[in-house]
C-alpha positions as CSV (number, residue, x, y, z in Angstrom):
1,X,2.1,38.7,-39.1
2,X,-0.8,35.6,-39.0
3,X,2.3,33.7,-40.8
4,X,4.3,34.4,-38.2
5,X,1.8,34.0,-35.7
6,X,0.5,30.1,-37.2
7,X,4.2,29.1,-36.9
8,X,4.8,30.2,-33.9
9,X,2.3,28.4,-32.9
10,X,2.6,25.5,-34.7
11,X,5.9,24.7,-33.4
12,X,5.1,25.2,-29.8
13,X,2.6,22.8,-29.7
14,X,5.2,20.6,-32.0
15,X,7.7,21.2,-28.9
16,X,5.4,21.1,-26.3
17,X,3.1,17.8,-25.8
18,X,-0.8,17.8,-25.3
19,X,0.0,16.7,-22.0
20,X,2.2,19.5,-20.6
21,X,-0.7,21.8,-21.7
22,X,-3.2,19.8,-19.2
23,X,-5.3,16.8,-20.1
24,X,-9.2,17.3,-20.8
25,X,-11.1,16.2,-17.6
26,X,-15.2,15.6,-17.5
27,X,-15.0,15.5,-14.0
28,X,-12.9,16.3,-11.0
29,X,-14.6,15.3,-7.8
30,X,-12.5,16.1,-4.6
31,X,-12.4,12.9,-2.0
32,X,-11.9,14.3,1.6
33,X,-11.5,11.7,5.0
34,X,-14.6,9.2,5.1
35,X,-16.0,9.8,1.4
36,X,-13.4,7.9,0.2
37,X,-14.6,4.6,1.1
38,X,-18.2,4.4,0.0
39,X,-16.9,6.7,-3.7
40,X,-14.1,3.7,-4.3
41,X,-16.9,0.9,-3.5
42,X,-19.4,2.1,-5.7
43,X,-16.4,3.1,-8.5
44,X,-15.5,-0.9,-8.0
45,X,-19.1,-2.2,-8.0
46,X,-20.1,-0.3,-11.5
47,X,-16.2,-1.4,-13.1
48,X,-17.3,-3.2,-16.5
49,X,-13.7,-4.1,-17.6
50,X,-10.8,-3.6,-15.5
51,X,-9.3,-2.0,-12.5
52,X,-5.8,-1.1,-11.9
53,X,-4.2,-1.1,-8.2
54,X,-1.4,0.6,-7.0
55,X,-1.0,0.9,-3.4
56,X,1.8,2.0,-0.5
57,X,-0.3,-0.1,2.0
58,X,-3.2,-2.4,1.9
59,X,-4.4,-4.3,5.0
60,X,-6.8,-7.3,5.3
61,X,-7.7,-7.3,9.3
62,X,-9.1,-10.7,10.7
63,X,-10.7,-9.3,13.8
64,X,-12.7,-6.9,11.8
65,X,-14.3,-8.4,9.1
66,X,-16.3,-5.8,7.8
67,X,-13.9,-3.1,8.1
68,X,-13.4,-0.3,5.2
69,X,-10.3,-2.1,3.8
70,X,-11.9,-5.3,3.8
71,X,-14.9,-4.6,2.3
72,X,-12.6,-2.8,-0.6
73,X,-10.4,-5.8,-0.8
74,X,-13.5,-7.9,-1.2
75,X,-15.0,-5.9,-4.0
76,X,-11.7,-6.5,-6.0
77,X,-12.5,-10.1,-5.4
78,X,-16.0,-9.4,-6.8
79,X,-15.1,-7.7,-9.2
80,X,-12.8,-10.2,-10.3
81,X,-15.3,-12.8,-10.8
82,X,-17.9,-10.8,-12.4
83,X,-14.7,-10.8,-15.3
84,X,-13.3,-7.4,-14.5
85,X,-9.2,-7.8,-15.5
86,X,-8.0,-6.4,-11.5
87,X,-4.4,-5.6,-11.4
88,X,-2.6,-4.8,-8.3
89,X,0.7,-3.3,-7.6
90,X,1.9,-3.5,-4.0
91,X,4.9,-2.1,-2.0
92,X,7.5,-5.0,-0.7
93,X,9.3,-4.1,1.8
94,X,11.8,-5.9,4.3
95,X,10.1,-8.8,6.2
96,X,8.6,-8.2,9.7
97,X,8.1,-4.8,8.6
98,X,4.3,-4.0,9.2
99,X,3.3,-2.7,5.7
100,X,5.0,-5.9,4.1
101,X,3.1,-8.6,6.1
102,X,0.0,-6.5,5.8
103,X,1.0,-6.4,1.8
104,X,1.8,-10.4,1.3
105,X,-1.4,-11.3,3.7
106,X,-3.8,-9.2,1.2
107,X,-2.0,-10.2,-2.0
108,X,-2.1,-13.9,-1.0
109,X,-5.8,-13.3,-0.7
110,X,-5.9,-11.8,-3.9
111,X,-4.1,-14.0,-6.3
112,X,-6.0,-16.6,-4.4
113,X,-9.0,-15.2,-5.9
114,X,-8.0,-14.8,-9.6
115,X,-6.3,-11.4,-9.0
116,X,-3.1,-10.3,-10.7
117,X,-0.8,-8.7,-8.0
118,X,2.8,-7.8,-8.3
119,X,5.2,-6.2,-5.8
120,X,7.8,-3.4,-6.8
121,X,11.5,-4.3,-5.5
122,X,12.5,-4.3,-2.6
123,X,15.0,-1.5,-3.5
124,X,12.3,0.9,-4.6
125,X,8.8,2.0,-2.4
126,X,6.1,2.7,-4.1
127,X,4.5,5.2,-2.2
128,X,1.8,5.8,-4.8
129,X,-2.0,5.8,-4.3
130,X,-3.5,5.1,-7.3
131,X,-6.6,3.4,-8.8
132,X,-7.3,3.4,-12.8
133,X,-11.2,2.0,-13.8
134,X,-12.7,1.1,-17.0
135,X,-10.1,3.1,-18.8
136,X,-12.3,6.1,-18.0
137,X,-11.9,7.1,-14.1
138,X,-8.2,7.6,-12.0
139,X,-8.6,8.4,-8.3
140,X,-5.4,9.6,-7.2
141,X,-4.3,10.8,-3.0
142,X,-2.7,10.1,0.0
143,X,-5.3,7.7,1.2
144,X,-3.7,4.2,1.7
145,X,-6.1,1.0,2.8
146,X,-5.4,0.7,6.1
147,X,-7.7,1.5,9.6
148,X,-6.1,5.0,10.1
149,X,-6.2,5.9,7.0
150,X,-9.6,5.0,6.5
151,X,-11.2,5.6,9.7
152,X,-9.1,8.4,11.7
153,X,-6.7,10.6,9.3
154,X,-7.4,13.1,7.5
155,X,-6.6,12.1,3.8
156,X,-7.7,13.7,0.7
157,X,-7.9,12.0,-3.5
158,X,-9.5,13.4,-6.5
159,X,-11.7,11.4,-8.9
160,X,-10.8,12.3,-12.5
161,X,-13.2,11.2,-15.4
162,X,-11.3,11.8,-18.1
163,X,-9.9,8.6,-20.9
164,X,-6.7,11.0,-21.7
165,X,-5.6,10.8,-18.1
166,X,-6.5,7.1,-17.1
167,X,-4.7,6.5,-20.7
168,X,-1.7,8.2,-19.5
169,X,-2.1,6.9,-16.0
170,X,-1.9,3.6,-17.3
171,X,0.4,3.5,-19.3
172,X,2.2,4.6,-16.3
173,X,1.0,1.9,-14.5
174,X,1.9,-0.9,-17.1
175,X,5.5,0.2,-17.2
176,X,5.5,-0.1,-13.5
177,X,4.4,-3.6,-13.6
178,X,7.1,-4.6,-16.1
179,X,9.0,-3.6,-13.1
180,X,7.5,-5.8,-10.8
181,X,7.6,-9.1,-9.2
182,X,4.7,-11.5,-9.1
């Protein structure tokens, strides 16, 4: 009977990946409305190594300088030239459509900066929310860097410390931006 048992169980776990089982996890911490902001700066400030974007909508506004999204677009920059490897993957869309001029304005700021950034094709929308640091933390929600989104909506992430999921999430990521143009 333990025999049978061991093998059972041996070869459901040979059939059935680690992953599909759930990944181990330190930390979950859930991100409601207006904590997401100042939990994403301080995630960016402490970054020792890298930082991975992926974003539907990320919007650099002239008129207000020290708006949430600009302040998180300028930590990137920061970041970036403290040595942190920043990666961003951005939506492209059709021109004059808002979220594509909002997209190229903050990824010519970017790679002016020493970032990488890449856009999906045009054919596909990458409606993903998605932020991978230090190999170590993945926030992952609806929350998109924009004014509404930051300021008015109601949007909600979780923070996951866990290297098995930012692993994972990653690798994700990196076969996204094989994908992508620069």
């Amino acid at each position: 009977m333990i025999v049978k048992l061991t093998v059972m169980l041996v070869s459901f776990f040979m059939l059935f990946p680690g992953h599909i089982l759930g990944l181990p996890a330190r930390d979950v911490q859930l991100i409601t409305d207006r904590e997401y902001f100042n939990i994403v700066q301080t995630c960016f400030r402490e970054a020792r190594s890298s930082i991975g974007v992926m974003m539907f909508e990320a919007a650099y506004y002239e008129r207000y300088l020290n708006s949430p999204t600009n302040l998180l677009i300028r930590e990137l920059i920061a970041a970036r030239r403290r040595g942190v490897e920043v990666k961003v993957i951005l939506e492209k869309r059709k021109e004059g459509d808002r979220t594509q001029k909002n997209n190229m304005k903050t990824g010519r700021m970017l790679s002016e900066a020493g970032v990488q950034v890449a856009y999906d094709p045009v054919a596909v929308t990458t409606h993903t929310k998605l932020l991978i640091i230090d190999g170590e933390i993945s926030i992952v929600g609806s929350t998109n860097w924009t004014y509404s989104a930051l300021e008015k909506n109601h949007e909600v992430s979780v923070l996951i410390r866990s290297p098995e999921v930012a692993k994972d999430l990653q690798d994700y990521f990196q076969s996204m931006w094989k994908t992508c143009v620069n």
